[in-house]
N, C-alpha and C positions, 0 to 999 in steps of 0.2 A: 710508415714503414716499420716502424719500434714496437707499432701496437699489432702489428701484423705478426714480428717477431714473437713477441710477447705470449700471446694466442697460441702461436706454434709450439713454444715453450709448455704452456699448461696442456697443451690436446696430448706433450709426452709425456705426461705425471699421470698414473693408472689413479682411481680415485677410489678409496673404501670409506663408507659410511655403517658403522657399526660392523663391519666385517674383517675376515684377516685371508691373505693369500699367503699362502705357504712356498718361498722360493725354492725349495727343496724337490717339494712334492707334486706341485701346480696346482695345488687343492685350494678352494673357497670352503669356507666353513664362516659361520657366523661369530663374532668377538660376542667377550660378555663383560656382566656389570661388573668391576671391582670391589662396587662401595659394599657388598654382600657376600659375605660366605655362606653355604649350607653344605650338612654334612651329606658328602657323599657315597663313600663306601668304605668299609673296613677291607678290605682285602688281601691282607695278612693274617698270618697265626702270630708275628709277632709284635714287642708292642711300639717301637721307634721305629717311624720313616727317617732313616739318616738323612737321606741325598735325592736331588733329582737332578737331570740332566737332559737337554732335546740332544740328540744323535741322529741324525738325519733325516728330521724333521721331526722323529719319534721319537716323546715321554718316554721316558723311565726313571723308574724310583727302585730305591734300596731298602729293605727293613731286614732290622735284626731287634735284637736285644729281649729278656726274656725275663718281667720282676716277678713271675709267678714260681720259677720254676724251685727245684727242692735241692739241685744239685750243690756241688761244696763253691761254683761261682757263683752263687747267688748275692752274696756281698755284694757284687759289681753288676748283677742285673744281666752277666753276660750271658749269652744266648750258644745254643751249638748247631746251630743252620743260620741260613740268611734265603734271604729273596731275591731274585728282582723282578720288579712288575714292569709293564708296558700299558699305558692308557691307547684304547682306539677311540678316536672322534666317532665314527660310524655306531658304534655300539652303546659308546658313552659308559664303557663298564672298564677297569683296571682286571689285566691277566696276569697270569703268573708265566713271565717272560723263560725263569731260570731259577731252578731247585739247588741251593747250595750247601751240603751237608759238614757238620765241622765248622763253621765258616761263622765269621764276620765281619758286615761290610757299613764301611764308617764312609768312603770318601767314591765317588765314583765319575774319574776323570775323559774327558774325551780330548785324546791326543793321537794326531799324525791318522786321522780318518778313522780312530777304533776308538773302542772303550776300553779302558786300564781302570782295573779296582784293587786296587792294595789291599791284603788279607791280616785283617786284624785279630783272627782268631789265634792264638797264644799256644794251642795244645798238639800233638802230633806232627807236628814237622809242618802244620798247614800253614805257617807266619811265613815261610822261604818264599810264598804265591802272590805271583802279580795278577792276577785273571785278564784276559783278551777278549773282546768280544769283535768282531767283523762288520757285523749287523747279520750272518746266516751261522757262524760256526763259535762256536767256546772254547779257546784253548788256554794258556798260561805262558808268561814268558819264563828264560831261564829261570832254575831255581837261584835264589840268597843263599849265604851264607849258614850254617848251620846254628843251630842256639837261639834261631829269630823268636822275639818276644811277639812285636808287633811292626807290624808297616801301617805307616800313615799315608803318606803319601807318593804321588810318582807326577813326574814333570819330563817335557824337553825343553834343553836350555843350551843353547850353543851346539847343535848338530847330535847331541847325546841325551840320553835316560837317565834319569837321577830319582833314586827311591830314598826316603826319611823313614824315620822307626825308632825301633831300640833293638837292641839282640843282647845275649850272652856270651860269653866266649866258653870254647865246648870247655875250658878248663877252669876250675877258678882261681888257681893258683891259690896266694895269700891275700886274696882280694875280700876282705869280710861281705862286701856289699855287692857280690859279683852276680846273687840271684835275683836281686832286682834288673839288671838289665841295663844300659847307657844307649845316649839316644846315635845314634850313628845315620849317616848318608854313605849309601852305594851310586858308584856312576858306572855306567855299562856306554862303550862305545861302537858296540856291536847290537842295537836295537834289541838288547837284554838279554841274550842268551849267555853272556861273561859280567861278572860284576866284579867294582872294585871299591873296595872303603878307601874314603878319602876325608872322613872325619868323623870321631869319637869324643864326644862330651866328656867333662871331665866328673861332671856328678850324674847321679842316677838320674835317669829321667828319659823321655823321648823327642825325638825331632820330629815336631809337628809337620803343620801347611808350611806349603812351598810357595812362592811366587815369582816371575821373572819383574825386573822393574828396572831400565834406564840399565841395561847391559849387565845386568847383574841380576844370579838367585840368590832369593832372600827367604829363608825359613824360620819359624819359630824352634827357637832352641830351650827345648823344655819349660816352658813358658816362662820363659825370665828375660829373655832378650832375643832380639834379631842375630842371625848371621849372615853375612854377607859373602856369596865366592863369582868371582869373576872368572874362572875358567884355572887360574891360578893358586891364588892365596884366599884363606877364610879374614872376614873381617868381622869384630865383634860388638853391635852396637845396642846398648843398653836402651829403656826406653827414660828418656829423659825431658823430663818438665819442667816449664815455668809459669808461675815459680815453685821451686818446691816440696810438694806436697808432703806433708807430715809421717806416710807410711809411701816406702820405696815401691815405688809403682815395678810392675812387671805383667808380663804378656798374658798371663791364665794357659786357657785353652783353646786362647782366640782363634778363630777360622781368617785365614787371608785373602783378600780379592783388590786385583788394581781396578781403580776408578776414578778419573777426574787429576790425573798424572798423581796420585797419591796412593798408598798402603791403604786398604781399611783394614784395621785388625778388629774382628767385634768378639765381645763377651755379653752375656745376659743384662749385668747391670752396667756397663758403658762399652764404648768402643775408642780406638787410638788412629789417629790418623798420621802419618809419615809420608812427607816430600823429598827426604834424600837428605834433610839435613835436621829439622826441625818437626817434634812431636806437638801435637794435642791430644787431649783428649775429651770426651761428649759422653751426654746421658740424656735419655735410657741409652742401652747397649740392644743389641738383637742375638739372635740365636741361629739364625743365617741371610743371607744374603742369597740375592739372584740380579743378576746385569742384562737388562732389553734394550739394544743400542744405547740411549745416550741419559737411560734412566738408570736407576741401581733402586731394588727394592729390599727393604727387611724388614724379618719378619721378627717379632717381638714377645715374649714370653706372655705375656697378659692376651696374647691370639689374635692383635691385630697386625696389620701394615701396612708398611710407610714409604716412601719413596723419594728419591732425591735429586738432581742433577747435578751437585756439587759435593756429595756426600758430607754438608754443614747443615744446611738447612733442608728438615725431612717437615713431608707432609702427606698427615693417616691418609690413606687410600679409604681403608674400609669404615664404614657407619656399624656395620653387623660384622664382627669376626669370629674366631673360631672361641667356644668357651677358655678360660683361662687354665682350667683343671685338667685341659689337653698337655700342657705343657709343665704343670704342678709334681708328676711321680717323681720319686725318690727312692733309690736303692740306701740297702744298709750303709753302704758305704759314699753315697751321695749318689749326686747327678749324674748320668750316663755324659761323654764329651759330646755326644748329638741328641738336640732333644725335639729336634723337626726340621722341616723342609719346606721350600717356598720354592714356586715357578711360576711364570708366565708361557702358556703353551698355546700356540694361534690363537694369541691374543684375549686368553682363559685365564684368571689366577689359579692356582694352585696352590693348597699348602696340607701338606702331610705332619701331625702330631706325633708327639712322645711321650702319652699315657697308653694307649691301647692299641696304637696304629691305624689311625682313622686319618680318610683324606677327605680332606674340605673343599670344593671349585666352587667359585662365582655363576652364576645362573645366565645361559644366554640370551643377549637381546632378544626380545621380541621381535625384530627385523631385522636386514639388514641391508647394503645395497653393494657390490662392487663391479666397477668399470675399466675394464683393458686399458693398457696403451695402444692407442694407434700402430694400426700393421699395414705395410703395402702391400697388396695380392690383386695380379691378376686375373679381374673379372668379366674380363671381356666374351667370354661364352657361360656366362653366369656365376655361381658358386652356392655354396649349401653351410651350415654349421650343424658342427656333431658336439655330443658331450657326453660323460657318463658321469653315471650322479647315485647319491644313497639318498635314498628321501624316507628318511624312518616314520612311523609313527606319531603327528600330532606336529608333522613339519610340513615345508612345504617349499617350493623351487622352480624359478623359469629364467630361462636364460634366452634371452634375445640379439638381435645384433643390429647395428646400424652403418649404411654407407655412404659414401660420396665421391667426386670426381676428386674431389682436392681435400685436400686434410683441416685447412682450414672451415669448410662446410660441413664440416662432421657434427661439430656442435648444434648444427640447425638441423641434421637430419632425424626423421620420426627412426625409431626401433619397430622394429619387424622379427620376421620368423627367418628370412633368408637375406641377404644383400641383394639388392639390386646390381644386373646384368649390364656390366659397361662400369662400373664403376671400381678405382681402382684401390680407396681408401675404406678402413672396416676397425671398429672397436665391435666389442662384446659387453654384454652386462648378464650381471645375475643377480636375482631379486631371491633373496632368503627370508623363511619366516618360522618360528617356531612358538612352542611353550614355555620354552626356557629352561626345558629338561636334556633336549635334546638337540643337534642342528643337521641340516641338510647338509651334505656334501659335495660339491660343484670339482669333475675332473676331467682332464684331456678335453677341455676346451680346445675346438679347431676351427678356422674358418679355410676353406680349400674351396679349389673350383672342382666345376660338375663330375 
């Protein structure tokens, strides 16, 4: 009887063998190799991929940044447009999603079912802009406060909107240091269209990444230390080691992400880990971070990556990574705070540099294989399967189906073109093949009677 159970149990576990199903989308598409990069497209005029993010099943990337230009930001490599691209599987090419003039874009969040990108661009009132995206329309939440220098970031955290930055205040009083800017947080309880400061650094600097963790947001505060607000009161906690270390450790420019009930905070040459009471820290460091269920990858300035389950012990992914000299430029005045980007997209790596704006993807299996879960449908006057599919160029695609009386029989039953007529139990398979340039795409898979 246990082994009966048993059986029933795996016949409901869909199976992929080098492939990936998209729950979003219902799309098959074939997984690829990690241990390989090759470069894939430029696709930008500019030259840092900040950020990438899936949104509803669909890539998108950010680039900005701009070390060639003559302007008087060139110190800073800052750029006066931004991007955003969208990858399609079917085409296998990066498009230009969103033209944005003025603009730069460092962090690009998906919250409460839309995109939110905090406007880092400093000049003409553009720093006051949250940008919105839907997945069909562009628009902006309320404006900020006037004087905004820069927005980092934006979060929900207890039922509200909370943006990080620095601004100026429109006056400066007798404040000497008042044009560099202080890092400040706005909270808006109205889904952004009102904001309110609800904390002001006391030195110059800005309020980085946000992160919610254990009932509390937690932000980089000008990279020296965490701050901690539970809804009520700020709490200030330094980054503190044992034993220690000879020069006072502090945050950088770390980017934040929870993983493994802990903080990773990373920087290029290490990153810090926080439980809520006790710090570490580890080396190398990375330059970003991306989270696939119950792995966490980053990406690392020498152009490999790595992967973890406990964010302690990492192990390279890649044999062949992206050159090192992708991630080597230098403005006059240093490093840009984004110098690439890493994803996993239906089960693709991705990783977007910060010398010329090139994205690198791993090359798709050569095959691949994926099998439904078991579905009841009545077939007692027969039934049919439908599908629709992109079979590009140098690919290749069949999708079959098998049935039975009982669910347990399915495993013995042959694949075919149709189900058999009387029978009440049906999986699906689709056999993918390609060159490795490009993959088939497997959609609205249906099995229906006559």
């Amino acid at each position: 009887m246990w082994m009966m159970a048993f059986l029933a149990a795996l016949l409901f576990i869909q199976e992929s063998d080098r492939t990936h199903f998209d729950q979003s989308s219902g799309e098959v598409t074939l997984a690829a190799d990690p241990s390989r990069l090759a470069e894939h497209s430029r696709p930008t005029k500019w030259h840092v991929v900040t950020d990438m993010v899936v949104f509803r099943g669909r890539l998108l990337a950010s680039a900005c940044y701009d070390f060639d230009s003559e302007w008087f930001l060139k110190p800073w490599a800052y750029s006066n447009g931004a991007q955003i691209l969208e990858y399609s599987p079917e085409s296998d090419e990066w498009k230009l999603l969103h033209e944005m003039a003025e603009s730069m874009v460092l962090n690009v969040r998906v919250v409460d079912d839309r995109v939110l990108i905090p406007e880092f661009f400093p000049l003409n009132g553009r720093s006051r802009l949250v940008h919105a995206f839907d997945g069909k329309e562009w628009g902006t939440l309320g404006l900020l406060p006037a004087q905004n220098w820069h927005v980092m970031d934006v979060l929900r955290f207890g039922g509200a909107l909370y943006v990080s930055g620095s601004w100026r205040d429109e006056s400066p009083g007798d404040d000497p240091r008042w044009w560099k800017g202080y890092g400040r947080v706005f909270r808006s309880a109205d889904d952004g269209r009102t904001w309110t400061e609800i904390h002001r650094t006391k030195e110059n600097g800005r309020v980085l990444d946000m992160v919610e963790f254990r009932g509390r947001l937690y932000a980089n505060e000008i990279g020296k230390q965490f701050i901690a607000w539970d809804g009520k009161k700020w709490e200030e906690i330094p980054v503190r080691l044992e034993p220690k270390p000879p020069v006072e450790p502090k945050l950088g420019s770390a980017h934040l992400m929870v993983f493994a009930d802990r903080i990773v905070a990373i920087n290029s040459a290490l990153y810090y880990l926080f439980d809520g009471k006790k710090w570490t820290s580890h080396t190398p460091g990375y330059v970003d971070l991306w989270r696939e269920g119950k792995t966490l990858y980053g990406l690392r300035d020498d152009g490999h990556v790595c992967a973890t389950r406990d964010a302690v012990a990492w192990e390279r992914v890649t044999k062949e990574g992206v050159p090192a000299k992708e991630f080597a430029r230098m403005a006059e005045k240093g490093r840009p705070l984004h110098r690439g980007a890493v994803a996993v997209h239906r089960g693709r790596l991705f990783v977007g540099t910060g010398a010329e704006g090139r994205i690198y993807a791993a090359p798709y299996h050569g095959k691949g294989r994926f099998v439904s879960k078991p579905q009841e449908i009545d077939l007692s006057k027969g039934g049919r399967l439908t599908w629709d599919a992109v079979v590009p160029k140098g690919t290749s695609l069949k999708v079959r189906v098998r049935s039975a009386e009982s669910m347990e029989a399915l495993d013995r039953a042959a694949w075919a073109d149709a189900p058999a007529k009387g029978h009440r139990w049906v999986q699906w398979r689709a056999d993918l093949a390609s060159d490795g340039k490009r993959t088939p795409v497997a959609r609205n898979v249906r099995i229906a009677g006559p």
